[in-house]
CHARMM-style PDB file with segment names, atoms N, HN, CA, C and O in Angstrom:
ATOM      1  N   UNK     1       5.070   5.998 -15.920  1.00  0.00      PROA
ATOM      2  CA  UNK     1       4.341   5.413 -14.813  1.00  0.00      PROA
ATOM      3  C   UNK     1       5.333   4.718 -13.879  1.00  0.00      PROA
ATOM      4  O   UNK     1       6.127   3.841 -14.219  1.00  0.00      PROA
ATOM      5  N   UNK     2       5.140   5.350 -12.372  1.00  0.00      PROA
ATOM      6  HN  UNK     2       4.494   6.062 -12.096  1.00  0.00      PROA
ATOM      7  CA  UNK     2       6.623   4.636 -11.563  1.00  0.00      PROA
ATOM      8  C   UNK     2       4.998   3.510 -11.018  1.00  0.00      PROA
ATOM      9  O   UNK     2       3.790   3.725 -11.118  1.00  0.00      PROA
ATOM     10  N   UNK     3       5.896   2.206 -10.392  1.00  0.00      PROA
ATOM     11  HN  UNK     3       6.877   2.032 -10.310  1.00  0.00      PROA
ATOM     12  CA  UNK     3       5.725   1.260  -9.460  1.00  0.00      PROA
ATOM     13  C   UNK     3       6.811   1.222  -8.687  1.00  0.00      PROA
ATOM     14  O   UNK     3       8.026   1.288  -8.872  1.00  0.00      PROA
ATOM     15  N   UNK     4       5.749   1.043  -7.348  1.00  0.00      PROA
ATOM     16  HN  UNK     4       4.762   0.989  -7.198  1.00  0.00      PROA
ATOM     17  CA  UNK     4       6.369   0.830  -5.711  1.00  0.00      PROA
ATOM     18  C   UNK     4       5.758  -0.106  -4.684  1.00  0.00      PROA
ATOM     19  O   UNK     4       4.573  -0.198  -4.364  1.00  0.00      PROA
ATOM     20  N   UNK     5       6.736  -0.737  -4.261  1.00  0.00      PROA
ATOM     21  HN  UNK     5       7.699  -0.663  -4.521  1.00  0.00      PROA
ATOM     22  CA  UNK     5       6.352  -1.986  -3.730  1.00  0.00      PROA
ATOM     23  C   UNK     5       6.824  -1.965  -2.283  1.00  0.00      PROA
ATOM     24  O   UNK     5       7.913  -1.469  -1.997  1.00  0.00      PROA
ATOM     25  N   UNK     6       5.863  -2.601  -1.187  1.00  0.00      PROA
ATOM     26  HN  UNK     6       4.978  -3.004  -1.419  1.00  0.00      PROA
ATOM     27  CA  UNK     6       5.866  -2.158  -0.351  1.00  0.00      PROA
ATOM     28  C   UNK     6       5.486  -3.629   0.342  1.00  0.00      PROA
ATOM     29  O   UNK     6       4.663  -4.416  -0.125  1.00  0.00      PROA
ATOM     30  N   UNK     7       6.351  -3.849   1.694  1.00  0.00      PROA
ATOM     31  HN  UNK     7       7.020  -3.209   2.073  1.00  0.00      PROA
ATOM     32  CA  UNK     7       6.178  -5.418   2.761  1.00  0.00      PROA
ATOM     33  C   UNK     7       4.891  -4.588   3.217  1.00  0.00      PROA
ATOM     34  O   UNK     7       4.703  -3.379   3.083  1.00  0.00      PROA
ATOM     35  N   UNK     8       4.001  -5.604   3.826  1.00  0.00      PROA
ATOM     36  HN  UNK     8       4.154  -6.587   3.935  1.00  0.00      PROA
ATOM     37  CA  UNK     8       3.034  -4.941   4.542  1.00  0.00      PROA
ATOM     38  C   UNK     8       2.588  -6.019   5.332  1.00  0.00      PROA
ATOM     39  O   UNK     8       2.907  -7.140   4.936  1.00  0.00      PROA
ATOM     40  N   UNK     9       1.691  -5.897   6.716  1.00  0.00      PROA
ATOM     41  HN  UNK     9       1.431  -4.987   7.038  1.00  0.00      PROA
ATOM     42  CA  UNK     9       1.564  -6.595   7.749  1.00  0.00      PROA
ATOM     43  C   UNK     9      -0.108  -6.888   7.169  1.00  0.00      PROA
ATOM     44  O   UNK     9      -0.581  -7.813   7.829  1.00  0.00      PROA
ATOM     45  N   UNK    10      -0.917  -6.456   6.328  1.00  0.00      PROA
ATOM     46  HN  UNK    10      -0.532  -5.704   5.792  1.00  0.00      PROA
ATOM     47  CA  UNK    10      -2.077  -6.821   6.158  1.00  0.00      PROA
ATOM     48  C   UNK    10      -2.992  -8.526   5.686  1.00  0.00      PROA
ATOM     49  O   UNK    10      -2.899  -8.984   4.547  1.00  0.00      PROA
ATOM     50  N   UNK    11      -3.491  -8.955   6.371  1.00  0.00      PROA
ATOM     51  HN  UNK    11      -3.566  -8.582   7.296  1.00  0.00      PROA
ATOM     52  CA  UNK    11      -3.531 -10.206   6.467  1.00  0.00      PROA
ATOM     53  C   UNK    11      -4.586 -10.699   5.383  1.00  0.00      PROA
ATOM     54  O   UNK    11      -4.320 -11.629   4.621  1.00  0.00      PROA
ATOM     55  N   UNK    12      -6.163  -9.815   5.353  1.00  0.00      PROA
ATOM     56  HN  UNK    12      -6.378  -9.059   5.972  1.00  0.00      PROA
ATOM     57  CA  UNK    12      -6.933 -10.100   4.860  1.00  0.00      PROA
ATOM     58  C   UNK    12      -7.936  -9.230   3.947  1.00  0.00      PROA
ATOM     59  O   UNK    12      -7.590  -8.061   3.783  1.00  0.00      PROA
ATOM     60  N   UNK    13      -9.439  -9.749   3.173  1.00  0.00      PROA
ATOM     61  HN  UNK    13      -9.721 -10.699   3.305  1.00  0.00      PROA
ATOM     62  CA  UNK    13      -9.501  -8.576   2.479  1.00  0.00      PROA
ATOM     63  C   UNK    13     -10.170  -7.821   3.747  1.00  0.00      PROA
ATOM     64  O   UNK    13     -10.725  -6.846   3.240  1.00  0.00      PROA
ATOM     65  N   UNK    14     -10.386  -7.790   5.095  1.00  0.00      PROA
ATOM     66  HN  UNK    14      -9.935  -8.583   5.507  1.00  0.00      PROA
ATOM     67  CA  UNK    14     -11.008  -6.675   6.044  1.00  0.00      PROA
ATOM     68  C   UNK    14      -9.899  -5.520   5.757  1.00  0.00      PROA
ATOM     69  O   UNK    14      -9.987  -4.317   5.511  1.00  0.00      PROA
ATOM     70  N   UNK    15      -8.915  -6.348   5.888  1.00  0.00      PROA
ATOM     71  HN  UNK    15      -8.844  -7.326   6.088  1.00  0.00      PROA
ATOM     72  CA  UNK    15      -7.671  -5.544   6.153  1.00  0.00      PROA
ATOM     73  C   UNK    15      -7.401  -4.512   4.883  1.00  0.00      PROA
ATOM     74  O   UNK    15      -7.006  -3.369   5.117  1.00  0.00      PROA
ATOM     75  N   UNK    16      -7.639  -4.983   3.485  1.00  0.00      PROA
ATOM     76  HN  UNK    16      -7.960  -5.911   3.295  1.00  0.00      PROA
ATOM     77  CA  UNK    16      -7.597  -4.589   2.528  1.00  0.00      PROA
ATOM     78  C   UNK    16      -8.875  -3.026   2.666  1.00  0.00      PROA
ATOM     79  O   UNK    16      -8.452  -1.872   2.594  1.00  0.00      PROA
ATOM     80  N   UNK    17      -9.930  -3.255   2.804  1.00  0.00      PROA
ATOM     81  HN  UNK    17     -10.273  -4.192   2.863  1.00  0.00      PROA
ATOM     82  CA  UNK    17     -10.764  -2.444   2.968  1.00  0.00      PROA
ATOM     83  C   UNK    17     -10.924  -1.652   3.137  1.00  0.00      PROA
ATOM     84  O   UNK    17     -11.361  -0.694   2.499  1.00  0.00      PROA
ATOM     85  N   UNK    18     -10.293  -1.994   5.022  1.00  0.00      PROA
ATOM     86  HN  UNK    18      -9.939  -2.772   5.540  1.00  0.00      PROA
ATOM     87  CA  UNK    18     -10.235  -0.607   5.744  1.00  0.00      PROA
ATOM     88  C   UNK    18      -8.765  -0.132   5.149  1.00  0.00      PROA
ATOM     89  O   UNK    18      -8.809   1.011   5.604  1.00  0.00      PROA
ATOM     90  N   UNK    19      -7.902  -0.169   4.679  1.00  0.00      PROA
ATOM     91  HN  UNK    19      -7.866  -1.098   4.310  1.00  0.00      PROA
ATOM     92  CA  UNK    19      -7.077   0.843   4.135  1.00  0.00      PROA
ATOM     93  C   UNK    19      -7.471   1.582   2.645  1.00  0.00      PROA
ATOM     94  O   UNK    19      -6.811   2.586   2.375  1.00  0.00      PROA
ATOM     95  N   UNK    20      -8.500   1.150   1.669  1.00  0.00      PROA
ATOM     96  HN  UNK    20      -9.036   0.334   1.888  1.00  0.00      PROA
ATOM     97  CA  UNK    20      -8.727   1.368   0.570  1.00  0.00      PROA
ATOM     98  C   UNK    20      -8.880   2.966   0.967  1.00  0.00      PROA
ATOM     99  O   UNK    20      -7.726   3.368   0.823  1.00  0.00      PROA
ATOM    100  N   UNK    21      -9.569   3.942   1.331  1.00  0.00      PROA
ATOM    101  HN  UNK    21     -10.507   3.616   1.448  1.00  0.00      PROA
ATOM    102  CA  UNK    21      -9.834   4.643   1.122  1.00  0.00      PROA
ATOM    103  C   UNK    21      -8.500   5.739   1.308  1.00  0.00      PROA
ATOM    104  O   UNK    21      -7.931   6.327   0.389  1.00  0.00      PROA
ATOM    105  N   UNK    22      -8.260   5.805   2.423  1.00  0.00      PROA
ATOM    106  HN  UNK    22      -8.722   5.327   3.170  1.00  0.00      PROA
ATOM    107  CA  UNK    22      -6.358   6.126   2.261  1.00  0.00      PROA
ATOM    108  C   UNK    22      -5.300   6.100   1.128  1.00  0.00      PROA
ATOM    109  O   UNK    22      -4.454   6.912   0.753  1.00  0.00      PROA
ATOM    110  N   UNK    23      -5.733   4.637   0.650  1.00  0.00      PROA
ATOM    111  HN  UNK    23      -6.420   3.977   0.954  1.00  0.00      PROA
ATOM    112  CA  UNK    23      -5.014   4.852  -0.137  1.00  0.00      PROA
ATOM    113  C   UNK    23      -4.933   5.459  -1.408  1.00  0.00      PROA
ATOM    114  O   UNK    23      -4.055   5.927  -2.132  1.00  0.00      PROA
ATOM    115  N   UNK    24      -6.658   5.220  -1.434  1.00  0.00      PROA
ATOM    116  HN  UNK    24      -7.372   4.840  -0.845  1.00  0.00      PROA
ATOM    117  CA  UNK    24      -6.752   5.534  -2.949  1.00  0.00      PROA
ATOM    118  C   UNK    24      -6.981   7.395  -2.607  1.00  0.00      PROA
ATOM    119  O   UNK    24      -7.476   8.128  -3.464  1.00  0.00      PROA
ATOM    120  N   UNK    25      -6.628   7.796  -1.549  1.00  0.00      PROA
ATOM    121  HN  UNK    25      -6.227   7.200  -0.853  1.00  0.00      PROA
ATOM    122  CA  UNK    25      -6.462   9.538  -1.500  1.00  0.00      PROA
ATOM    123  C   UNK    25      -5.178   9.987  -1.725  1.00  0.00      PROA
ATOM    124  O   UNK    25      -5.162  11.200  -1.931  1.00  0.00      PROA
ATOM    125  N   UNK    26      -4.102   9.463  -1.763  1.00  0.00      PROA
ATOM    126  HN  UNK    26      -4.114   8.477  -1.595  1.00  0.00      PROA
ATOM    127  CA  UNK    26      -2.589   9.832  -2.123  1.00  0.00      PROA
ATOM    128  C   UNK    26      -2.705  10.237  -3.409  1.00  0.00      PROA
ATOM    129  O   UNK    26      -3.337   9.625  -4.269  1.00  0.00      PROA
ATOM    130  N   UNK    27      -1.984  11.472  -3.602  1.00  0.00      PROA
ATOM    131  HN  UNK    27      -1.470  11.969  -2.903  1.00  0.00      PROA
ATOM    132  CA  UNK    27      -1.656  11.986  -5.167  1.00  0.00      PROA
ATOM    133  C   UNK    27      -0.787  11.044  -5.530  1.00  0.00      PROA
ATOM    134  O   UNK    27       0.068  10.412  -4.910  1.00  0.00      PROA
ATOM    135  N   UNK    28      -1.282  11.058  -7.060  1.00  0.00      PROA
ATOM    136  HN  UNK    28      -1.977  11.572  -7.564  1.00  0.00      PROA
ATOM    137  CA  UNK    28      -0.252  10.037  -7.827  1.00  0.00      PROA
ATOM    138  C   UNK    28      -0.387   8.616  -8.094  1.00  0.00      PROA
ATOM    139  O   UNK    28       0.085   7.999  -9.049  1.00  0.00      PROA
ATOM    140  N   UNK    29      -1.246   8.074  -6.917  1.00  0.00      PROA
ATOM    141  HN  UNK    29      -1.629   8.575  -6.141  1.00  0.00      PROA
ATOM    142  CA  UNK    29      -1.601   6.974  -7.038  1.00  0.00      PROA
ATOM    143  C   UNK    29      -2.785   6.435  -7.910  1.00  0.00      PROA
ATOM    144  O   UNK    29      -3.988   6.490  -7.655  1.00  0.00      PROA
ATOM    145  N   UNK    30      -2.121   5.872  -9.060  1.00  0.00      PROA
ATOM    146  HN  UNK    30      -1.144   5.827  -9.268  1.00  0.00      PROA
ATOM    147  CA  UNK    30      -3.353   5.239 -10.080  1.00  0.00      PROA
ATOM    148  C   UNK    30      -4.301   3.725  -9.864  1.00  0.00      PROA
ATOM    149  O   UNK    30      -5.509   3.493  -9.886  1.00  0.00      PROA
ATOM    150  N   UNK    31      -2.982   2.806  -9.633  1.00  0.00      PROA
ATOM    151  HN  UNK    31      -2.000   2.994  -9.614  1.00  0.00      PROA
ATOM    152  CA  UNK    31      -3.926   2.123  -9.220  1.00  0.00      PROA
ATOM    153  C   UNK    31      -3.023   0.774  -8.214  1.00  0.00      PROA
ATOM    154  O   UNK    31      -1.903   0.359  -8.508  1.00  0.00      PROA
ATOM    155  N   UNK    32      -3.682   0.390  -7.270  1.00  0.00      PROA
ATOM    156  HN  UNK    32      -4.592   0.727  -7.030  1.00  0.00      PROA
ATOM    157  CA  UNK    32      -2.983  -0.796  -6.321  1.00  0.00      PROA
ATOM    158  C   UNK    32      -3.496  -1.832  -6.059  1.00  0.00      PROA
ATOM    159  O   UNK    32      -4.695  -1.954  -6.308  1.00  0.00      PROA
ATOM    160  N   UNK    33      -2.545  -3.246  -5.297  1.00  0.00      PROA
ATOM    161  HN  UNK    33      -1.571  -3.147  -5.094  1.00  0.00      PROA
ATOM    162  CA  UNK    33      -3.252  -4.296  -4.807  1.00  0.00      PROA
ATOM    163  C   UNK    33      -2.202  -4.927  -3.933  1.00  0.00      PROA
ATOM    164  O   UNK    33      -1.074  -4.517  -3.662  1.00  0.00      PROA
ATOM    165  N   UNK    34      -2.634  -5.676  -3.674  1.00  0.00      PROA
ATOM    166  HN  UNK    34      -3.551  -6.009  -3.895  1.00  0.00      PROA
ATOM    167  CA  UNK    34      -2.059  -6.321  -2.442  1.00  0.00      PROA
ATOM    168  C   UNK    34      -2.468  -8.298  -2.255  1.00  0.00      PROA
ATOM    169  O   UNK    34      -3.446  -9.005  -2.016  1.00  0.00      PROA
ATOM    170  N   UNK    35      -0.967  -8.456  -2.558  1.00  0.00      PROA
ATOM    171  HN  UNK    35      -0.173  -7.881  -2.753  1.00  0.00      PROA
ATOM    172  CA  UNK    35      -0.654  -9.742  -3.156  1.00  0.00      PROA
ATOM    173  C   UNK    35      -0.559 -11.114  -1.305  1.00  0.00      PROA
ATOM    174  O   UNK    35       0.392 -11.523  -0.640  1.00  0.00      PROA
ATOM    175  N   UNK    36      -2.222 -11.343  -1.201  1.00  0.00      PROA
ATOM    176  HN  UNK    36      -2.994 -11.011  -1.742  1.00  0.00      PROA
ATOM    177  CA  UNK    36      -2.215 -11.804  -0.323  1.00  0.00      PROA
ATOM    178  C   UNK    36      -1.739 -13.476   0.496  1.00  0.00      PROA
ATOM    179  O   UNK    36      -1.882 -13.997   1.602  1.00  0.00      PROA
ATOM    180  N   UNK    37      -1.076 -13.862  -0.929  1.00  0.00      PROA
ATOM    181  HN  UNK    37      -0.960 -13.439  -1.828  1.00  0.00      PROA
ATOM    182  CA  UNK    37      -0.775 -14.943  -1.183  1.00  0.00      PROA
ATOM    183  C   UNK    37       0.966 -15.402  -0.985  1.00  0.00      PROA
ATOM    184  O   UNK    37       1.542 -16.489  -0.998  1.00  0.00      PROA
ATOM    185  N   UNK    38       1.556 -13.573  -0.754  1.00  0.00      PROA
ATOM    186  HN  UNK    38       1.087 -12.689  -0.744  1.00  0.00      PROA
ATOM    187  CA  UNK    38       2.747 -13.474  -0.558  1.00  0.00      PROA
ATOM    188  C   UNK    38       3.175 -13.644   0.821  1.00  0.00      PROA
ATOM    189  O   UNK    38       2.315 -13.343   1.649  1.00  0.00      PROA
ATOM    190  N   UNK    39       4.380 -14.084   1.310  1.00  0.00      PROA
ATOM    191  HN  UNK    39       5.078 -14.328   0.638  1.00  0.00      PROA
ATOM    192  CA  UNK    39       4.520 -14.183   2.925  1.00  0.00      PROA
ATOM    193  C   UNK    39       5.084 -12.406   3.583  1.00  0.00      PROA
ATOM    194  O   UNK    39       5.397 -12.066   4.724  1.00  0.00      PROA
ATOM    195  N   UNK    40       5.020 -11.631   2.336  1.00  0.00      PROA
ATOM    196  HN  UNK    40       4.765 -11.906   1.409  1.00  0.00      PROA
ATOM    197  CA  UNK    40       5.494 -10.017   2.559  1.00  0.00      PROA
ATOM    198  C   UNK    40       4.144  -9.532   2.493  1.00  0.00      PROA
ATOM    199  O   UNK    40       3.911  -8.451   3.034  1.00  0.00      PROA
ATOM    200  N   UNK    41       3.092 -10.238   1.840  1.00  0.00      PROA
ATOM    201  HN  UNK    41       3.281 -11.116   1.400  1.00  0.00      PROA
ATOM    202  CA  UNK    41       2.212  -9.135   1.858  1.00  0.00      PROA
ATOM    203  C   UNK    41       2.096  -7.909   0.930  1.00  0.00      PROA
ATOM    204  O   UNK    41       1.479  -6.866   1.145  1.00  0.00      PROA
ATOM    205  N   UNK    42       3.136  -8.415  -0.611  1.00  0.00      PROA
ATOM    206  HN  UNK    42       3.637  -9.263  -0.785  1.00  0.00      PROA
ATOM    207  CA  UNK    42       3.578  -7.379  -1.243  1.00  0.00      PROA
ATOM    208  C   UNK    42       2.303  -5.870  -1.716  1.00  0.00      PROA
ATOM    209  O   UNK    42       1.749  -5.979  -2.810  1.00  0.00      PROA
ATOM    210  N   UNK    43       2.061  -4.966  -1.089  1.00  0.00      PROA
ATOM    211  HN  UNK    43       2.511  -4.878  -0.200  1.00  0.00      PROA
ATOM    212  CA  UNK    43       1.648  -3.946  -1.584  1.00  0.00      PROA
ATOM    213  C   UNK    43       2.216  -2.975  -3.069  1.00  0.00      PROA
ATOM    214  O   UNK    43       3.155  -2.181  -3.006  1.00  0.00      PROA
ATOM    215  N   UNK    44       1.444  -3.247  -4.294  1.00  0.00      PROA
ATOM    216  HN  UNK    44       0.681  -3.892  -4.345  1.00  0.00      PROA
ATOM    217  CA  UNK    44       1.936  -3.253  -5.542  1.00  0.00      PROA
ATOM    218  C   UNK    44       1.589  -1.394  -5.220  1.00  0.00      PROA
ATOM    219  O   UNK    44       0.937  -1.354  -4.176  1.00  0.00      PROA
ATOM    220  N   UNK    45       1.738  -0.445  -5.581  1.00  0.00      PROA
ATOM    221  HN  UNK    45       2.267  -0.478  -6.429  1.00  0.00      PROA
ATOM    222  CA  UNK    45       1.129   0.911  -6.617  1.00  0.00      PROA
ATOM    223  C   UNK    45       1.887   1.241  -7.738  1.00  0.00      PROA
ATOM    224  O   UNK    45       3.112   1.176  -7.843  1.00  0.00      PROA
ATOM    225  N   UNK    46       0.873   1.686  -8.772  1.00  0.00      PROA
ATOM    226  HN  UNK    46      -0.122   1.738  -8.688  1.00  0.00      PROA
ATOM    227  CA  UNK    46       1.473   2.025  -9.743  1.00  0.00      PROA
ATOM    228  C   UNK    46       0.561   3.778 -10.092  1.00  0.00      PROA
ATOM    229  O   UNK    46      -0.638   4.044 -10.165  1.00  0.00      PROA
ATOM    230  N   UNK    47       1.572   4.488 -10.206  1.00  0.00      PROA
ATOM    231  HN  UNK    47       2.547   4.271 -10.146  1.00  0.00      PROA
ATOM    232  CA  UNK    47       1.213   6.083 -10.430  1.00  0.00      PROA
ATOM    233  C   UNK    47       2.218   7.043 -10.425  1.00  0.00      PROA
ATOM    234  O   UNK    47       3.362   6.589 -10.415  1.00  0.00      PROA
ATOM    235  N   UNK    48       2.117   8.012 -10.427  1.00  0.00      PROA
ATOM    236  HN  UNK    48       1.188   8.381 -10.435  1.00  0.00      PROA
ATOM    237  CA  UNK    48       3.090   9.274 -10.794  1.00  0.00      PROA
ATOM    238  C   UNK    48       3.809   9.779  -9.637  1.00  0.00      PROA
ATOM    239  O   UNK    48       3.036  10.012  -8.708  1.00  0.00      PROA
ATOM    240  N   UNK    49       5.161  10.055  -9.350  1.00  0.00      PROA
ATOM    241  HN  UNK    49       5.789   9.866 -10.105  1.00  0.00      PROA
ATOM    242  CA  UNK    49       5.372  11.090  -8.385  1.00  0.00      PROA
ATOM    243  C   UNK    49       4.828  10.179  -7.154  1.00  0.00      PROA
ATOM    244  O   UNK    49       4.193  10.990  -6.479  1.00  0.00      PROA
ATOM    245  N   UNK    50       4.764   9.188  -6.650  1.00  0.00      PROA
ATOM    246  HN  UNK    50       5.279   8.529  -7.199  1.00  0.00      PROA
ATOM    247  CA  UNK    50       4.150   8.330  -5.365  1.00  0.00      PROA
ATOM    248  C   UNK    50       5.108   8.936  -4.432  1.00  0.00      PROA
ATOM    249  O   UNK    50       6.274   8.981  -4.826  1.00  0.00      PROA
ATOM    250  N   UNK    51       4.822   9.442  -3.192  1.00  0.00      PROA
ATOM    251  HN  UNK    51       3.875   9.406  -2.872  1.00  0.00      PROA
ATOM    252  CA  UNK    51       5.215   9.513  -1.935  1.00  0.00      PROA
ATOM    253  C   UNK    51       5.159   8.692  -1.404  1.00  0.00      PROA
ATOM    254  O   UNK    51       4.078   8.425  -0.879  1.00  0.00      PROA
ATOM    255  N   UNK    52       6.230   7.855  -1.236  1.00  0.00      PROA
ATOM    256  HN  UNK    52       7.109   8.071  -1.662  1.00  0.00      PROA
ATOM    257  CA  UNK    52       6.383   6.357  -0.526  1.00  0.00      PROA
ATOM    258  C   UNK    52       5.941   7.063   1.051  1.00  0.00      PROA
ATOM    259  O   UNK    52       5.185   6.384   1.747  1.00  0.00      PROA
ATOM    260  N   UNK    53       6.372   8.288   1.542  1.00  0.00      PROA
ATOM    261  HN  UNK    53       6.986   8.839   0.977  1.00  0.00      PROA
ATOM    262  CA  UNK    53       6.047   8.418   3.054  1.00  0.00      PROA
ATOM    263  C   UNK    53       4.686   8.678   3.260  1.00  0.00      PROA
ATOM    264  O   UNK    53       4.194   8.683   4.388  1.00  0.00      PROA
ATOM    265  N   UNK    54       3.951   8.928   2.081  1.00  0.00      PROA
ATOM    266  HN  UNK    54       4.351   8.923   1.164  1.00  0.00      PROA
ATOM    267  CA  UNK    54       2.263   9.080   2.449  1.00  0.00      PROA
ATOM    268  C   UNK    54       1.854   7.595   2.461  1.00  0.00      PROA
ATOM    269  O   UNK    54       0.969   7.127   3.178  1.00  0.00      PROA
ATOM    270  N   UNK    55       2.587   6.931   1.600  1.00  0.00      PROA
ATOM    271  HN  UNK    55       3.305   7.311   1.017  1.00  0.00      PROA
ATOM    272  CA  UNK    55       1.695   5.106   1.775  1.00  0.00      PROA
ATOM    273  C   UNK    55       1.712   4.849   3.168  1.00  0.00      PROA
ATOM    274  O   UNK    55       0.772   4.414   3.832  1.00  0.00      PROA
ATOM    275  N   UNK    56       3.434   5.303   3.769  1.00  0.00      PROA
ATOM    276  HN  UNK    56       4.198   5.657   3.230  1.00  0.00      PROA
ATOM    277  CA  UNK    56       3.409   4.020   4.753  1.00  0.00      PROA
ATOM    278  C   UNK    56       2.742   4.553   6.257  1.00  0.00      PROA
ATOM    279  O   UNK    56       2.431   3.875   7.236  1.00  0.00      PROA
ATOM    280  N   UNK    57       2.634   6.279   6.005  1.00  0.00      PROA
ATOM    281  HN  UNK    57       2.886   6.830   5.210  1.00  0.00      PROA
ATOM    282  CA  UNK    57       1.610   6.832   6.564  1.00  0.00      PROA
ATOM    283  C   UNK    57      -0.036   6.421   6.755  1.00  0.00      PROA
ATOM    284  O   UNK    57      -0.823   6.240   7.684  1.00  0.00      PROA
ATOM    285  N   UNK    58      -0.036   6.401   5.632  1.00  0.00      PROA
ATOM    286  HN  UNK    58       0.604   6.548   4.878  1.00  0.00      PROA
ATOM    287  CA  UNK    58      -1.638   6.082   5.212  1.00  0.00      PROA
ATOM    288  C   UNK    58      -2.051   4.188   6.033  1.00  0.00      PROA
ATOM    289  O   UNK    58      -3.141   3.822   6.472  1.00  0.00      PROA
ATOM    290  N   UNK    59      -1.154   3.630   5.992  1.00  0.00      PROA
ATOM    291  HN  UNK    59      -0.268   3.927   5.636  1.00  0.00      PROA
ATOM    292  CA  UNK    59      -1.240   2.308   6.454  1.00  0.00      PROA
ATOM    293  C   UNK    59      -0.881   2.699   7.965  1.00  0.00      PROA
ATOM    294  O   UNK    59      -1.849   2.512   8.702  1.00  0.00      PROA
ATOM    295  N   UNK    60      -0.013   3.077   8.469  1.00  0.00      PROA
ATOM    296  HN  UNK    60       0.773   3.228   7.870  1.00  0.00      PROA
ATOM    297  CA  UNK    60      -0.362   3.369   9.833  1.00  0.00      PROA
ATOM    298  C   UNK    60      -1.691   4.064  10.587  1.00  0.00      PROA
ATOM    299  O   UNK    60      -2.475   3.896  11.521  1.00  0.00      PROA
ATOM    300  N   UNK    61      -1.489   4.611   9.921  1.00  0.00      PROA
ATOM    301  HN  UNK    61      -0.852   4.748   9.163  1.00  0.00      PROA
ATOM    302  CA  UNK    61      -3.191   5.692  10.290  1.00  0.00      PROA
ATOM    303  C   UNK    61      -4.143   4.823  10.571  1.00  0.00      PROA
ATOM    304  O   UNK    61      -5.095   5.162  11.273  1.00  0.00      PROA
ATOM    305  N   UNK    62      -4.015   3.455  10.014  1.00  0.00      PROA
ATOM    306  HN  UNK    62      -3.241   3.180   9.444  1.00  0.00      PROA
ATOM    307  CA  UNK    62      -5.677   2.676   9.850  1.00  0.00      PROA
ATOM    308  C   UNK    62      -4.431   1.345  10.802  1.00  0.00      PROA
ATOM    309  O   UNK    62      -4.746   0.155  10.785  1.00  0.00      PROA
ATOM    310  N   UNK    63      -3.671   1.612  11.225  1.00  0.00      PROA
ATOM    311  HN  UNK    63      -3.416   2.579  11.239  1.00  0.00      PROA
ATOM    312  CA  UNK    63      -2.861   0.339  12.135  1.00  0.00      PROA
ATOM    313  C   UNK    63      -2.269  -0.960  11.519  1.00  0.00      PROA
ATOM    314  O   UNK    63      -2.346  -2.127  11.904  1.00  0.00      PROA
ATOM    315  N   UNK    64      -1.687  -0.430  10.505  1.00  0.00      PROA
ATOM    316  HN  UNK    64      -1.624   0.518  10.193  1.00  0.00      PROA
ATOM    317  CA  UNK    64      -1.167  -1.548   9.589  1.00  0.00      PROA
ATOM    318  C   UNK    64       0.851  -0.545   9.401  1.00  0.00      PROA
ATOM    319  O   UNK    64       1.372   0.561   9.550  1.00  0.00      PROA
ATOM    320  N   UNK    65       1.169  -1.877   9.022  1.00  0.00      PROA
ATOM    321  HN  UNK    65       0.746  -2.775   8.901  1.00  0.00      PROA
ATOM    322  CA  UNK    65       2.924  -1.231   8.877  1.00  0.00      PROA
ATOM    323  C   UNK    65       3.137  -1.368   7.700  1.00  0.00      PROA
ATOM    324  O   UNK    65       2.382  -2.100   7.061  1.00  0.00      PROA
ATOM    325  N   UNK    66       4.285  -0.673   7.016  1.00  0.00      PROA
ATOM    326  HN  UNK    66       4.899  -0.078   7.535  1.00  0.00      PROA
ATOM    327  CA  UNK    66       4.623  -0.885   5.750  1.00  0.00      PROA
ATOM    328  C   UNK    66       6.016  -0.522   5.542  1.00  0.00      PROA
ATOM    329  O   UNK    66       6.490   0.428   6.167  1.00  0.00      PROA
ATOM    330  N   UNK    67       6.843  -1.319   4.568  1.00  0.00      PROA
ATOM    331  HN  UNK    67       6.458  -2.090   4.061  1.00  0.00      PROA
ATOM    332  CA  UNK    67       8.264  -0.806   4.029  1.00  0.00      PROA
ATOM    333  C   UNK    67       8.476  -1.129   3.214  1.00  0.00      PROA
ATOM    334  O   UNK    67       8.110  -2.277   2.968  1.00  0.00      PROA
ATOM    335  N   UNK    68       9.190  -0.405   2.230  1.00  0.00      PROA
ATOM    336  HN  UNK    68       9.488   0.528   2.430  1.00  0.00      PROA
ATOM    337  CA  UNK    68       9.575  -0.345   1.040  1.00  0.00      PROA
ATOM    338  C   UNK    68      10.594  -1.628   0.785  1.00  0.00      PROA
ATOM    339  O   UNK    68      11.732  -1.919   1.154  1.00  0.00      PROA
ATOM    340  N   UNK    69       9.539  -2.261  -0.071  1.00  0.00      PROA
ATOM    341  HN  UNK    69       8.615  -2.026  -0.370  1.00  0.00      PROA
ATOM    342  CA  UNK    69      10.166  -3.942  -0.640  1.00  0.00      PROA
ATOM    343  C   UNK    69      11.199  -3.366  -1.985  1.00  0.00      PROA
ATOM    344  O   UNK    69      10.826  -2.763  -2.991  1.00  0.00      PROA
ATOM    345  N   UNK    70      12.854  -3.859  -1.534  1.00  0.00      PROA
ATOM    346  HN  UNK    70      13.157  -4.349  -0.716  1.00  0.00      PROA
ATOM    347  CA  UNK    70      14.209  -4.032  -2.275  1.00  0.00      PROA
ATOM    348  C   UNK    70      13.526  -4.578  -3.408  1.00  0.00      PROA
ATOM    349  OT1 UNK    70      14.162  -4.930  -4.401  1.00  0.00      PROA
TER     350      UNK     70
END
């Protein structure tokens, strides 16, 4: 099971919402959250084979940014 962690600009759970469905359509992806308490905004997934370029896709699509947290 890989985990990938991701800065993200999402502020609240609206924000959370409207990306749920995106996200949870990426192959590979088992299961995520989003640590709103962080000043990154850390976006957790944990699943197989994750295409980091479909996440940060998938968060643009719905107008949110994302990058891969070091």
């Amino acid at each position: 099971m890989d985990i990938v962690k991701f800065k993200t600009n999402l502020k609240c759970e609206g924000c959370i919402s409207k990306v749920t469905p995106a996200l949870n359509s990426i192959n590979g992806v088992k299961d995520w959250a989003v640590d709103l308490k962080d000043t990154d905004r850390i976006l957790t997934i944990t699943g197989s084979a994750i295409a980091e370029k479909a996440v940060v896709q998938a968060l643009l699509q719905n107008g949110y940014k994302a990058e891969k947290a070091g």
